[in-house]
C-alpha positions as CSV (number, residue, x, y, z in Angstrom):
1,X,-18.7,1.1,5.1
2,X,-16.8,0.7,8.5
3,X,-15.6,-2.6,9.7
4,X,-15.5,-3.3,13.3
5,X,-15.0,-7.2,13.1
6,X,-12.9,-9.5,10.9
7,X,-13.0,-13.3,10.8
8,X,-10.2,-15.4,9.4
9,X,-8.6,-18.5,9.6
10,X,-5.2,-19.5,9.9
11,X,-3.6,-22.0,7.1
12,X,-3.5,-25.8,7.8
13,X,0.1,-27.7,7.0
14,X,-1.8,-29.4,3.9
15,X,-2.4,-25.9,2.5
16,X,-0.1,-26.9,-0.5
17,X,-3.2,-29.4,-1.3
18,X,-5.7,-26.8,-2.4
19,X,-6.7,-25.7,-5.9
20,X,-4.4,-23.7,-8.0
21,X,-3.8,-22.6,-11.3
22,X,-0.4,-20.9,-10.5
23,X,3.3,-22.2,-11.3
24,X,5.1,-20.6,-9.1
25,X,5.8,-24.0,-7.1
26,X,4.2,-25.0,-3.9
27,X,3.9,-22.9,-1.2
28,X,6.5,-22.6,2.1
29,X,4.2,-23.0,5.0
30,X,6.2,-21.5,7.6
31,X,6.4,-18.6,5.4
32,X,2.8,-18.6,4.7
33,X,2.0,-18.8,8.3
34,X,4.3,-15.5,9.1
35,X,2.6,-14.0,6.1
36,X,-0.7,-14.8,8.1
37,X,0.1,-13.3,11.0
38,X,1.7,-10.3,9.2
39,X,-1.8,-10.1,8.0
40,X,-3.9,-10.6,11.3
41,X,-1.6,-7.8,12.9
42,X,-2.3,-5.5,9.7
43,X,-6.0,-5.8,10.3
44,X,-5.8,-5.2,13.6
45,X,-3.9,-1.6,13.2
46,X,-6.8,-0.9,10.9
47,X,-9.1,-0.7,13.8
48,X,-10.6,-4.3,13.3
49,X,-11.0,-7.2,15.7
50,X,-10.0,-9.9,14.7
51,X,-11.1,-13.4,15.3
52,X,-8.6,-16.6,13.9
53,X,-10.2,-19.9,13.3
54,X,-8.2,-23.2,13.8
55,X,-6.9,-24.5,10.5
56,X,-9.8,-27.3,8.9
57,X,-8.6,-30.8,8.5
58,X,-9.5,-32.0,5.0
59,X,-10.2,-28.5,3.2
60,X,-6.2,-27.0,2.4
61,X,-8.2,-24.0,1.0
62,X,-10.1,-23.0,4.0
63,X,-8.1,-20.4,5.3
64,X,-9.6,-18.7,2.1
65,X,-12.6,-17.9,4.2
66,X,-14.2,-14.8,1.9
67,X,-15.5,-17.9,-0.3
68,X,-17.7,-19.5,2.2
69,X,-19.8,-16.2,3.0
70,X,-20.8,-12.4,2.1
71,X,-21.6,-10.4,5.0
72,X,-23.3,-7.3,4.7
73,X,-24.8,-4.7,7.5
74,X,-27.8,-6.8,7.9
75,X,-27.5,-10.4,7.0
76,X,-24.4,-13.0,6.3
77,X,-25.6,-15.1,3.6
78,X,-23.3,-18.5,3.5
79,X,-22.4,-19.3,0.4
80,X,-22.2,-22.9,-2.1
81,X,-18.7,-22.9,-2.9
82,X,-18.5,-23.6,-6.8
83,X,-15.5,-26.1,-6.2
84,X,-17.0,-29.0,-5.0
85,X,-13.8,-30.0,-2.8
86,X,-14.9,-26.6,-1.1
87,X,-18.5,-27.0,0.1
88,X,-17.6,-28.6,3.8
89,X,-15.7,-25.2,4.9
90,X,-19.1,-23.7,5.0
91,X,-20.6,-25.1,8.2
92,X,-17.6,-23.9,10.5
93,X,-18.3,-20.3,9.1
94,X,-22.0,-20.3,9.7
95,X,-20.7,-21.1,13.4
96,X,-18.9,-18.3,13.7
97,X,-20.7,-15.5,12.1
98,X,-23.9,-17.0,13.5
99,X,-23.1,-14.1,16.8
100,X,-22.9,-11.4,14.5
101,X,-26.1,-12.1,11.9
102,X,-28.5,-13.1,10.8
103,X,-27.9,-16.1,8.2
104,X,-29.2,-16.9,4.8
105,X,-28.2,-19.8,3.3
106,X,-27.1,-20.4,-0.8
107,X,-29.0,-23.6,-2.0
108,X,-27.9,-25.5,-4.9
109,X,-28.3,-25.3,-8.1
110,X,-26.9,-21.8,-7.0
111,X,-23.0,-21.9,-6.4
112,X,-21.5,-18.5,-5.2
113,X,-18.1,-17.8,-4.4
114,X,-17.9,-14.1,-1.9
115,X,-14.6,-13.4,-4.1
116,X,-16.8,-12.5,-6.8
117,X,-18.9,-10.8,-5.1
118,X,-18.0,-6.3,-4.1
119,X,-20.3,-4.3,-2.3
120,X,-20.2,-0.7,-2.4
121,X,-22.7,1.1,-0.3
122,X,-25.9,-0.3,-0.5
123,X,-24.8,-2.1,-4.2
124,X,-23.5,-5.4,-5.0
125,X,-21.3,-6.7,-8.0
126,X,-21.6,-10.1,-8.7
127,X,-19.0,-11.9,-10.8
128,X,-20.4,-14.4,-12.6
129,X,-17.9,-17.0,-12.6
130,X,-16.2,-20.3,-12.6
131,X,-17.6,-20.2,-9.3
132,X,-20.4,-18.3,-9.5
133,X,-23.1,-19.1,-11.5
134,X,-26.5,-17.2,-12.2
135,X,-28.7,-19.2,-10.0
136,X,-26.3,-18.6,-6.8
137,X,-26.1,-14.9,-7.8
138,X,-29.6,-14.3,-7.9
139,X,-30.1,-15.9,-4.7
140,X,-28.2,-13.6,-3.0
141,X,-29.5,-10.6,-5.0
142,X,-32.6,-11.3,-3.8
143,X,-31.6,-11.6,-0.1
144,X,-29.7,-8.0,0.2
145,X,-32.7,-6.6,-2.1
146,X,-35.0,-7.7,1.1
147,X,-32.6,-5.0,2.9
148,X,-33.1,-2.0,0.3
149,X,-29.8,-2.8,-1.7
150,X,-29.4,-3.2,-5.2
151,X,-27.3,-5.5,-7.7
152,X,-25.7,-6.2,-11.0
153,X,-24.4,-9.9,-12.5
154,X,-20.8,-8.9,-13.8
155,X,-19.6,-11.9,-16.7
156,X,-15.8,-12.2,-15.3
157,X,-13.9,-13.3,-18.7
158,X,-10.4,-13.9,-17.2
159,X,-8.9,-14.2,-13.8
160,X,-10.6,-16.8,-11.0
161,X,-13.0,-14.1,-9.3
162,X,-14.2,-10.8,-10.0
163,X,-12.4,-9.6,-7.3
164,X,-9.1,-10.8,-8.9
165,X,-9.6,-7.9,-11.1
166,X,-12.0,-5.5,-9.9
167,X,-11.8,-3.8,-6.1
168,X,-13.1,-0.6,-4.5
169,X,-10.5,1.7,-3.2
170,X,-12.7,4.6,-2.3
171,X,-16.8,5.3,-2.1
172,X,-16.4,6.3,-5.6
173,X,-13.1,4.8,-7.3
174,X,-12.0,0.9,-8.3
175,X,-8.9,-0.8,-8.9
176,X,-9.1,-2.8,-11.9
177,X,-7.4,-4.4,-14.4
178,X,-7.0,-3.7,-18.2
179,X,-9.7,-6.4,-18.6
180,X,-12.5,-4.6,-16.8
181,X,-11.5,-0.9,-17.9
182,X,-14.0,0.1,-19.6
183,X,-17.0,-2.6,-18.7
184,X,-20.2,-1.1,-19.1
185,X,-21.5,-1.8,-15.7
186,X,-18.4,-0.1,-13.8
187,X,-19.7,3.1,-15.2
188,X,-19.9,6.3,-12.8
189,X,-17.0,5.3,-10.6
190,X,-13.4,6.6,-11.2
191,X,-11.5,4.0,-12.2
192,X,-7.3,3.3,-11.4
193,X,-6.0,0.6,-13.9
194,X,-3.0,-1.5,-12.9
195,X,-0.9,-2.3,-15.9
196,X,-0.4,-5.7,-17.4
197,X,2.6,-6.9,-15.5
198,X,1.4,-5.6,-11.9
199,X,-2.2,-7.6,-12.5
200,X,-1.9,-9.2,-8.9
201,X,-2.1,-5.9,-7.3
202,X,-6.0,-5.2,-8.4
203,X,-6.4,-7.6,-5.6
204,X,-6.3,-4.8,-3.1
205,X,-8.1,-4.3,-0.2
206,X,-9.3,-0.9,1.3
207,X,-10.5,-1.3,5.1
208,X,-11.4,1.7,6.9
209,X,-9.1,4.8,5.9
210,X,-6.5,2.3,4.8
211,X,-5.5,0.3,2.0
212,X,-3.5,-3.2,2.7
213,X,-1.8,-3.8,-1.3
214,X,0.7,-7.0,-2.0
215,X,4.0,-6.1,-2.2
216,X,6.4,-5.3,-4.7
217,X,3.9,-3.2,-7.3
218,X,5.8,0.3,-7.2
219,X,3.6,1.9,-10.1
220,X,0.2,0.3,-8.4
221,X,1.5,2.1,-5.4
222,X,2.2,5.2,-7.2
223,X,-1.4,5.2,-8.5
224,X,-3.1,4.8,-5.1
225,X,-0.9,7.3,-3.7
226,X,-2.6,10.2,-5.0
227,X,-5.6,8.8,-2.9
228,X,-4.4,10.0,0.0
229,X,-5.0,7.2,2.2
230,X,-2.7,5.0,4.4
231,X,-1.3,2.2,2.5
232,X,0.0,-1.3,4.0
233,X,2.0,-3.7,1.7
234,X,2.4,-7.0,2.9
235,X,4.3,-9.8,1.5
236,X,1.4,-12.4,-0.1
237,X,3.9,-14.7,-1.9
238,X,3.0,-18.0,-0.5
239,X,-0.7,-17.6,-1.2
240,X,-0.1,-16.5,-4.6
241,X,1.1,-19.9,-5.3
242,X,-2.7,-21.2,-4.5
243,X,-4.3,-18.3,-6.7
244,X,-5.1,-16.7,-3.6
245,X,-4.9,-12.8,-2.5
246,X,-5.8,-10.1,0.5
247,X,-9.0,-10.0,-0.1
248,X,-10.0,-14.1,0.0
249,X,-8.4,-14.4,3.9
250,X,-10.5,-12.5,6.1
251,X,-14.6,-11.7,6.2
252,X,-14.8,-8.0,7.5
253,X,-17.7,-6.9,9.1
């Protein structure tokens, strides 16, 4: 799929508030915002325009804004955040993809998170998560089966989204960690396995031709290599510290 579009917001100075799992301290926020930008301008040399939302008082993980909607070709489906603390950065997103799509909305009991959630072509994995439960992933199963595509729930053992482990790098090849190499419903697509200590790389993102990777994985980047394609690193430290990665800061389109 080509992207034309990206949306993305840039971090609030509370950012150190959100949810995290990590312990690698609490994050530098002029850092994180240089980091941001470093990302906006990566996006934008992969042929994407890019729109940046104002930071959103009272939700430090909003600039996380691949939670709070999947957008596909035909629809953008806005999403019930599975962390409660979460649920008010949907609104704001709604506004700004409402241009662009139609909308769908997620109702509870169904909670979805769009990092567990990887279309390829017309198909959709759906991590069944922390964040993600059955109801909220049938939901939008059955809204992008209304457009011809098809879906499978993926149980996501370890990790906070599926797309912590799992991501497409080609039409036909994933990224994924040892967790996921050999999961039943991953079968037919080649399949490049980051080792143990480079786990945070999965979390690649391929947009366009390219591929934008975290920094400092040199076998990761070894692997992808013998894709071929452009590759971007780009220094993700500070969102680490919140458990976030490339993927969870923009919605491309």
């Amino acid at each position: 799929m080509s992207f034309t579009h990206a949306i993305t917001r840039r971090p609030g100075k509370e950012m150190a508030a959100g949810i995290t799992t990590s312990t690698l301290g609490s994050p530098d926020y002029a850092k994180a915002l240089d980091q941001f930008n470093a990302y906006v301008k990566a996006l934008n040399q992969c042929g994407l325009s890019v729109t940046v939302l104002d930071p959103l008082d009272g939700y430090p993980d909003a600039h996380f804004v691949e939670d709070a909607a999947v957008v596909t070709p035909d629809l953008a489906v806005i999403t019930n955040p599975g962390a409660a603390s979460r649920k008010g950065e949907v609104p704001s997103i709604a506004a700004a993809l409402q241009p662009f799509r139609k909308i769908v909305w997620v109702k509870p009991p169904g909670t979805i998170d769009g990092g567990d959630v990887l279309m390829i072509g017309r198909h959709f994995f759906i991590g069944l998560s922390d964040r993600t439960n059955e109801q909220g992933a049938r939901q939008l199963g059955d809204a992008v089966s209304g457009f011809g595509c098809t879906w499978t729930p993926v149980p996501v053992a370890a990790g906070l989204h599926f797309k912590s482990s799992v991501n497409a790098v080609s039409t036909d090849t994933l990224l994924t960690t040892q967790s996921f190499v050999d999961h039943p419903s991953l079968a037919g697509f080649h399949r490049i396995v980051v080792s143990p200590q480079e786990e945070y790389a999965g979390n690649t993102l391929l947009v366009n031709s390219h591929l934008i990777m975290p920094a400092g994985f040199p076998d990761t980047r070894k692997k992808l290599e013998t894709l071929g394609r452009p590759i971007i690193e780009l220094d993700t430290s500070e969102f680490r510290k919140m458990d976030g990665g490339l993927t969870c800061l923009s919605l491309r389109f």
